[in-house]
C-alpha positions as CSV (number, residue, x, y, z in Angstrom):
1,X,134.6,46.2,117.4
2,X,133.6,43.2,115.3
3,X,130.0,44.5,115.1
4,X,131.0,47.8,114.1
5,X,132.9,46.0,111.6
6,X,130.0,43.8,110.4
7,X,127.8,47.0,110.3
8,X,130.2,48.6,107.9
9,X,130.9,45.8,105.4
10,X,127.3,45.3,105.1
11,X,127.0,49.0,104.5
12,X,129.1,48.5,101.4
13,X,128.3,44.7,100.5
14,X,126.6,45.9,97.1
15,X,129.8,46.1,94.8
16,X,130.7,47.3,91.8
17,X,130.8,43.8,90.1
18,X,127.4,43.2,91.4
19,X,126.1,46.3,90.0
20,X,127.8,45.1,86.3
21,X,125.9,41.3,87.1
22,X,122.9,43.0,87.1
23,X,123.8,45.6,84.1
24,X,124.6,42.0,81.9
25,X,121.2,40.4,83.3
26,X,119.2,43.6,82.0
27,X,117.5,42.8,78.4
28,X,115.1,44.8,76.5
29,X,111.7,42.7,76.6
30,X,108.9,42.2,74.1
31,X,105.6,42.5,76.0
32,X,104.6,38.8,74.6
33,X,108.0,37.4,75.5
34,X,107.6,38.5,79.8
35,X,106.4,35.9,81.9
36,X,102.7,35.9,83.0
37,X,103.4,37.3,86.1
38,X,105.9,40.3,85.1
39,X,103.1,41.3,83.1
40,X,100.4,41.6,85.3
41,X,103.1,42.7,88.1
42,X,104.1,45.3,85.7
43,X,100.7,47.1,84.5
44,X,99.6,46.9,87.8
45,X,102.5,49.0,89.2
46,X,102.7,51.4,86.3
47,X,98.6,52.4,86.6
48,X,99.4,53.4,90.3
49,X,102.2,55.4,89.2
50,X,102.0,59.1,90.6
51,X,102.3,61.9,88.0
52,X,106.6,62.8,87.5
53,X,108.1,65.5,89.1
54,X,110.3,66.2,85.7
55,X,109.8,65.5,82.2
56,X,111.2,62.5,80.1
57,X,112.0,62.1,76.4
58,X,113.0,58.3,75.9
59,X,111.0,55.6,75.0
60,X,108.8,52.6,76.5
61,X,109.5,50.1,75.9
62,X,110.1,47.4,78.6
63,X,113.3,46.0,79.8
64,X,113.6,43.8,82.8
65,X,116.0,43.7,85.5
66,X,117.2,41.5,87.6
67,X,118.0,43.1,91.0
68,X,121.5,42.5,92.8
69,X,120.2,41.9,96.2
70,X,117.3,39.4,97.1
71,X,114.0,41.1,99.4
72,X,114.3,39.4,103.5
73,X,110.9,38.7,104.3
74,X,108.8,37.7,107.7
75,X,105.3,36.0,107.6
76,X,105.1,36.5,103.9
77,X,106.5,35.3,100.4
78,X,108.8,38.1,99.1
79,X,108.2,39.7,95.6
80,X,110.5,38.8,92.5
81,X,113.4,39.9,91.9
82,X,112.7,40.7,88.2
83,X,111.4,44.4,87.8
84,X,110.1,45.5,84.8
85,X,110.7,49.2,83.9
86,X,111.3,51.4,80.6
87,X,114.0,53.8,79.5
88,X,111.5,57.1,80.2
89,X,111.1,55.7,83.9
90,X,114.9,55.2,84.5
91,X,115.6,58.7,83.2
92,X,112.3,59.8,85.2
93,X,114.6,58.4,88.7
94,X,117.6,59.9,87.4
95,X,116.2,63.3,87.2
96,X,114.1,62.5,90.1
97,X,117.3,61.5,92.3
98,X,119.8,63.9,91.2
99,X,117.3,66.9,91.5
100,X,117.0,65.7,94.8
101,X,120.5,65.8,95.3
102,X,121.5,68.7,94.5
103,X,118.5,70.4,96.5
104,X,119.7,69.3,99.7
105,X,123.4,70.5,98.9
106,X,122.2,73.9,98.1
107,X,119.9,73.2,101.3
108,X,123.8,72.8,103.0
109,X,125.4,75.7,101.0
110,X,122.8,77.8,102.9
111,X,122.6,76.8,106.3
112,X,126.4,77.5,106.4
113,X,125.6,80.8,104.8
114,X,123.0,81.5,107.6
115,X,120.4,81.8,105.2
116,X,118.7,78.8,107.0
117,X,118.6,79.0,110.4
118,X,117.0,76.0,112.8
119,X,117.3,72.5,112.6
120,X,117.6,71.3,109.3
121,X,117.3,67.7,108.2
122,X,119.3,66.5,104.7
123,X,117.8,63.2,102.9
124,X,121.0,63.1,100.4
125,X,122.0,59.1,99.9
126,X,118.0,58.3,100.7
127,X,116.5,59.5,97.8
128,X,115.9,56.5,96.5
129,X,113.1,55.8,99.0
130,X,110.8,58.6,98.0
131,X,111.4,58.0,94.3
132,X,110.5,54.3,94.8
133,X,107.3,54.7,96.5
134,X,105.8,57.5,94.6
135,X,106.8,54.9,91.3
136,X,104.7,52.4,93.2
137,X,101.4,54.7,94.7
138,X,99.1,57.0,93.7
139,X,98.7,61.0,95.2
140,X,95.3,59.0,96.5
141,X,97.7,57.1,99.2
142,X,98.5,59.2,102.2
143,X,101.7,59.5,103.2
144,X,103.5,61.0,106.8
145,X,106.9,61.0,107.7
146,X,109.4,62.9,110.1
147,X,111.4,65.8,110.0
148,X,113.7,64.6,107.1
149,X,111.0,65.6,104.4
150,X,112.5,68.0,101.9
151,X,112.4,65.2,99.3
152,X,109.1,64.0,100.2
153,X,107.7,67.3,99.4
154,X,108.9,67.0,95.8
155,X,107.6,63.3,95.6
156,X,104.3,64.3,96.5
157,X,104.2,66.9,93.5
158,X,106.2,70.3,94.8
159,X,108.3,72.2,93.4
160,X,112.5,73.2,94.9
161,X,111.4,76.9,95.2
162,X,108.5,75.9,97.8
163,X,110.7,74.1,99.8
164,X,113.9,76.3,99.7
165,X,111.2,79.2,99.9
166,X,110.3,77.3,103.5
167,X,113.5,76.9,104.8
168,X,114.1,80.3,103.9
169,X,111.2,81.4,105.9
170,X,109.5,82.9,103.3
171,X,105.9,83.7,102.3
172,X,105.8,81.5,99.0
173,X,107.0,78.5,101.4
174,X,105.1,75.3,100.9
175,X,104.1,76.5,104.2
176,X,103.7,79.5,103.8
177,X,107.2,80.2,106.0
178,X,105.6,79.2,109.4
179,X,107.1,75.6,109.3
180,X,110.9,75.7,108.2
181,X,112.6,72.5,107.4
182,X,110.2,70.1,109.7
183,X,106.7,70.8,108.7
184,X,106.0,71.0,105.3
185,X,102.9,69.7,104.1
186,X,101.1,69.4,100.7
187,X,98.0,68.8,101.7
188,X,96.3,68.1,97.7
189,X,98.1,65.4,97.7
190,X,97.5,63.6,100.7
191,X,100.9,64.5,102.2
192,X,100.4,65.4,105.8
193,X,104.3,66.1,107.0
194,X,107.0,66.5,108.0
195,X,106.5,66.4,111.8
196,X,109.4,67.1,114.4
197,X,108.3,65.0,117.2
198,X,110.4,61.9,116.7
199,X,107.9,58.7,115.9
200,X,104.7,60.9,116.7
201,X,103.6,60.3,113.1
202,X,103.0,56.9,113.0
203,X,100.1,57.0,115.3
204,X,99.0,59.4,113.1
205,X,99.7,57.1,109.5
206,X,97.5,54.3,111.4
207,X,94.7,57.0,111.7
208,X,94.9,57.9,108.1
209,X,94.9,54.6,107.3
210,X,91.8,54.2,109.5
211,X,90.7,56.9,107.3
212,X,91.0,54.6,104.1
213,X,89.5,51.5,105.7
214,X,86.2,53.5,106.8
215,X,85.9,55.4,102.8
216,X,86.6,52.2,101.0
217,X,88.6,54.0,98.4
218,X,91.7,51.3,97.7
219,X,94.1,53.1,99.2
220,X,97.3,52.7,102.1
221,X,98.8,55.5,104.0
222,X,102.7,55.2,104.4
223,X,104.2,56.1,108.1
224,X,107.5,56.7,107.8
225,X,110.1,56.6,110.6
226,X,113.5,56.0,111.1
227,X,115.5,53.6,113.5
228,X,116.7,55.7,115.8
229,X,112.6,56.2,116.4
230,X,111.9,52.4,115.8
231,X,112.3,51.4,119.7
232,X,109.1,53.5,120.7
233,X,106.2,52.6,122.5
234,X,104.0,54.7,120.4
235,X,105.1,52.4,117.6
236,X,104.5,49.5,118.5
237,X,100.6,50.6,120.1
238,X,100.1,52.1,116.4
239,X,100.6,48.7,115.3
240,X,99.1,46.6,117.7
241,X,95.9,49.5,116.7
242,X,96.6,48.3,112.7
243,X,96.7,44.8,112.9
244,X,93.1,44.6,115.1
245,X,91.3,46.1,112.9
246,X,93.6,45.2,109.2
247,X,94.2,48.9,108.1
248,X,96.0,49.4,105.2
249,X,98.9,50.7,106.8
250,X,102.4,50.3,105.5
251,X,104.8,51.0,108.2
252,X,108.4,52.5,106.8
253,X,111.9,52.1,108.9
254,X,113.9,54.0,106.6
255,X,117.3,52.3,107.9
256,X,120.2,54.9,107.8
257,X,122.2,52.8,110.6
258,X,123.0,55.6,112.9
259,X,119.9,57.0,114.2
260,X,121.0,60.5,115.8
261,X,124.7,59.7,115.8
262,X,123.9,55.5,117.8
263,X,124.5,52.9,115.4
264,X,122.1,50.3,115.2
265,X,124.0,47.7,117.3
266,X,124.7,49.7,120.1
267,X,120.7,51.1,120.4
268,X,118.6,48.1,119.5
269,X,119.1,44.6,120.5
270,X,116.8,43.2,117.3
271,X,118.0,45.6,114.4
272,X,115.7,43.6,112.3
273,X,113.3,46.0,112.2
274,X,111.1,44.3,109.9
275,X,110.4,42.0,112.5
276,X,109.6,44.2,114.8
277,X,105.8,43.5,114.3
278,X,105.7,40.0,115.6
279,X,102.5,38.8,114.1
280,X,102.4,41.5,111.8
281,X,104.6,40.7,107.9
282,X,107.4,42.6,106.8
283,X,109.9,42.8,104.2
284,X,113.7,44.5,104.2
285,X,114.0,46.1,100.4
286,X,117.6,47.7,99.8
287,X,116.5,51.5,100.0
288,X,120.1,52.5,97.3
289,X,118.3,51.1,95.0
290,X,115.0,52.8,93.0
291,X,113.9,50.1,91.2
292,X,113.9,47.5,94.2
293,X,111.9,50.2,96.4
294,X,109.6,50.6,93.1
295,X,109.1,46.6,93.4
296,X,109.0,46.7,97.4
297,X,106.4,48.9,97.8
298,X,103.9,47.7,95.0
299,X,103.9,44.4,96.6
300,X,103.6,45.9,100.1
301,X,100.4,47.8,99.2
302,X,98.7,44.9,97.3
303,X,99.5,43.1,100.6
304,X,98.2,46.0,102.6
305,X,94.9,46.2,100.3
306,X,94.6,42.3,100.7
307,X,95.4,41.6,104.6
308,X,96.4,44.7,106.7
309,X,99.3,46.2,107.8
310,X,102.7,45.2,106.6
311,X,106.1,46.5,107.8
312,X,108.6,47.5,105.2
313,X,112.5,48.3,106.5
314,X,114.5,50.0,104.0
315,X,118.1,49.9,104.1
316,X,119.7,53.2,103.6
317,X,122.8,55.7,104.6
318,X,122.5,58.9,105.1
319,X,126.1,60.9,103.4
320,X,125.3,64.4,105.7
321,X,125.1,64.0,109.7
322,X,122.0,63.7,111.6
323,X,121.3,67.1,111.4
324,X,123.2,70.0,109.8
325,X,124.5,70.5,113.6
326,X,126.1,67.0,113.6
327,X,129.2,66.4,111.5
328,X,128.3,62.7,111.0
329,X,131.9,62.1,111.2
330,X,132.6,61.2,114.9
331,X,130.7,58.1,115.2
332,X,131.7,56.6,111.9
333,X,134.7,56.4,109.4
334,X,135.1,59.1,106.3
335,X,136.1,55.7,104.5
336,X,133.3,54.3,105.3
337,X,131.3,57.2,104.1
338,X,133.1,57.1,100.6
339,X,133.0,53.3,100.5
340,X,129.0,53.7,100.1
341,X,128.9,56.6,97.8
342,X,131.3,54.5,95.4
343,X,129.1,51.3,95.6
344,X,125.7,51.8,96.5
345,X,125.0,55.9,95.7
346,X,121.3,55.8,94.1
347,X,122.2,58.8,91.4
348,X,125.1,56.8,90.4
349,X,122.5,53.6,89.8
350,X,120.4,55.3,87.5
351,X,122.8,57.1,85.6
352,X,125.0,53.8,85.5
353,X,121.8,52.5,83.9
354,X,121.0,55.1,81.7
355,X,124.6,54.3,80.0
356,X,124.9,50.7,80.3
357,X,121.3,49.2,79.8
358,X,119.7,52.2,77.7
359,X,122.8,53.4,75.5
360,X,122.2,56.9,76.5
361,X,125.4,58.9,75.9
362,X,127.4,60.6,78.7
363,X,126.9,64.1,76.9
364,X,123.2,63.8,77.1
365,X,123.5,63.0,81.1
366,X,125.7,66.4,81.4
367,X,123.1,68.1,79.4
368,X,119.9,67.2,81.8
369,X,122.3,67.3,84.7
370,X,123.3,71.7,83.7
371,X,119.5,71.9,83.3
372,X,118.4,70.5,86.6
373,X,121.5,72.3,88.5
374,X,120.3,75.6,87.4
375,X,116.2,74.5,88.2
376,X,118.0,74.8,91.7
377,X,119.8,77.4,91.1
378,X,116.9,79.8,90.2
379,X,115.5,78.6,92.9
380,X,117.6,79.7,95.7
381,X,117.8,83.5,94.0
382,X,114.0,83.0,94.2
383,X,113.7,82.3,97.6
384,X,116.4,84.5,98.3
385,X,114.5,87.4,96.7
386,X,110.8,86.6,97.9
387,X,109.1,88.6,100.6
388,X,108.6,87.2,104.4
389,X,105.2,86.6,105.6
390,X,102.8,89.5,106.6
391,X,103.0,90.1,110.3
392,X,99.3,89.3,111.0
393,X,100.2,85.4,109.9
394,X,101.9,85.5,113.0
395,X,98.3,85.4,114.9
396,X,96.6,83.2,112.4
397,X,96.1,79.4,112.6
398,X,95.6,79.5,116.3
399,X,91.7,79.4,116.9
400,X,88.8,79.5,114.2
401,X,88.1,82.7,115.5
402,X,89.7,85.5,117.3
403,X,88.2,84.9,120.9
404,X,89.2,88.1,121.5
405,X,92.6,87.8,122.0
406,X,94.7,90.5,121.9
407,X,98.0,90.5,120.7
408,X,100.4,93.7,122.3
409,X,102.9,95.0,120.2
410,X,105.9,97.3,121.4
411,X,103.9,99.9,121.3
412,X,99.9,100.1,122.5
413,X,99.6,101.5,118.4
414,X,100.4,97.8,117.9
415,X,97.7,95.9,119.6
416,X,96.2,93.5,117.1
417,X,92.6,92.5,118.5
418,X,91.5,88.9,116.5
419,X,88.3,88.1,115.7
């Protein structure tokens, strides 16, 4: 009982008076009055910056923060804590995360209307992570992850009626209906999935990583998995792979604390999990928090770059259950629950900056808010109204050519013949 109780107060150990400590350390900042360091820290993160899912209409000029929560590290010097950013980026993660947010809720309005049928996956309380790394990379950067990839898909540049178009089933799908919530991909970007297999993508990160080593280009691939995937062999031989041969891998734990319904405690003996690559360096980054992901993963792939692989754990909660099949209620507390949304919620961060650091008014927040809930809106009577696939994808993407396979219908006046 005491470690449950441990696990849950750390859940929730970023209050609101931390939050306002870190509202009165934030300062708007003349370029000639930042340190060295935060200057050079700061123009090399915002060159790598990917293009923005939404559009932004305040200013740049730079204001630092100093983040609430320090970064644990292992076999390496963490990052500072100072973050330098601009009013159009902190709008740009507002949008970011509450367009993100109220995707996957429409995402649960229509499961439960049996519009979505399958597994289905929610990232709502973990936007943050997404929105942090694509503030820190480039589209150059490869990035993999599991089945919880809605979100990813709009980091790497889609759009919410692709993906609600997928999970719909539906031709204009960002793949092209065949994959559903699990396996969507956006492959001009260097996204390569959403894959269902739990921790059979991070094999596949080291390879693209592999990939970036043998071209030279200055690039890292980010392998994403989560910690109820974090005790699997596979895992561990992908790093073991990374570290002989220095590939600019960044491995990613996103930390929700409950794996499939197990909390941490009860399924791993070293919850650490960014020390889980022995002689390979890692760093735990609180994943609530867009501007300390921003920070975390800029360091990690200059690291990366530098010296090899690098293991980055990012502490996180999921608010919906493992899946839309699991209530998420019967292994934790609704208090608990509510006790993170009020303290550590990543839309609530943002737009708490936005008013307390940037002066922007609660009327403007509404405004961009009504906008971005009918950009989801339009979207679901989009999806809702687009045609299926043609029958004859259902025997494509299965050999080059045909081979002569035949395909029997009901009826012989069916018979497809390939190739």
């Amino acid at each position: 009982m005491s470690s449950a109780m441990a696990l849950s107060s750390s859940l929730m150990r970023l209050g609101a008076s931390r939050l306002s400590s870190m509202m009165g350390l934030a300062r708007v900042a003349s370029s000639s009055s930042m340190s060295n360091s935060s200057s050079s820290m700061s123009s090399s993160f915002s060159s790598s910056s990917a293009a923005s899912l939404v559009t932004t209409s305040l200013g740049d000029a730079p204001i630092t923060i100093e983040l609430p929560r320090p970064y644990d590290t292992h076999l390496c010097e963490p990052p500072s804590t100072t973050v330098t950013t601009t009013p159009a980026e902190i709008e740009k993660f507002f949008k970011t995360t509450y367009l993100m947010r109220r995707m996957e809720i429409a995402c649960d309005v229509l499961y439960k209307g049996k519009f979505i049928r399958g597994f289905c996956h929610l990232y709502d309380g973990q936007e943050a992570i997404i929105v942090g790394i694509e503030a820190a990379l480039t589209w150059n950067d490869s990035i993999v992850t599991s089945y919880r990839d809605h979100c990813t898909h709009l980091g790497r540049g889609g759009n919410v009626k692709e993906v609600i178009a997928e999970l719909l089933g539906k031709a204009p799908g960002c793949s092209k209906g065949n994959g559903g919530s699990m396996h969507m991909y956006r492959k001009e970007t260097n996204f390569y999935g959403g894959n269902g297999i739990v921790g059979a993508q991070v094999p596949l990160g080291a390879g693209l990583a592999f990939g970036h080593k043998y071209r030279n280009d200055n690039c890292v691939a980010i392998t994403m998995y989560g910690d109820g995937a974090a005790n699997q062999g596979q895992i561990f031989e992908a790093m073991n792979m990374a570290a002989l041969w220095d590939l600019p891998c960044i491995f990613v734990c996103e930390n929700n604390h409950y794996g499939m319904g197990t909390a941490e405690w009860r399924s791993a003996k070293s919850p650490e999990y960014y020390k889980r690559g022995d002689y390979i360096p890692g760093i735990k980054i609180d994943g609530m928090d867009c501007l300390s992901v921003k920070q975390g993963f800029a360091f990690a792939k200059e690291f990366a770059l530098k010296n090899g692989p690098i293991i980055v754990e990012a502490d996180t909660y999921r608010y919906h259950g493992h899946s839309m099949s699991d209530p998420g209620s019967t292994y934790r507390t609704r208090d608990e629950i509510s006790g993170v949304r009020q303290e550590r919620d990543p839309v609530d961060r943002m737009r708490k900056l936005l008013i307390d650091v940037v002066g922007t008014s609660p009327d403007q927040i509404k405004a961009w808010e009504k906008e971005l809930r009918k950009e989801v809106d339009d979207a679901v009577e989009f999806a809702k109204n687009a045609p299926l696939p043609p029958d004859a994808q259902l025997y494509e993407n299965i050999y080059v050519d045909g081979k002569g396979i035949e395909a029997r219908g009901v009826e012989i006046s069916n018979v497809n013949v390939l190739g």
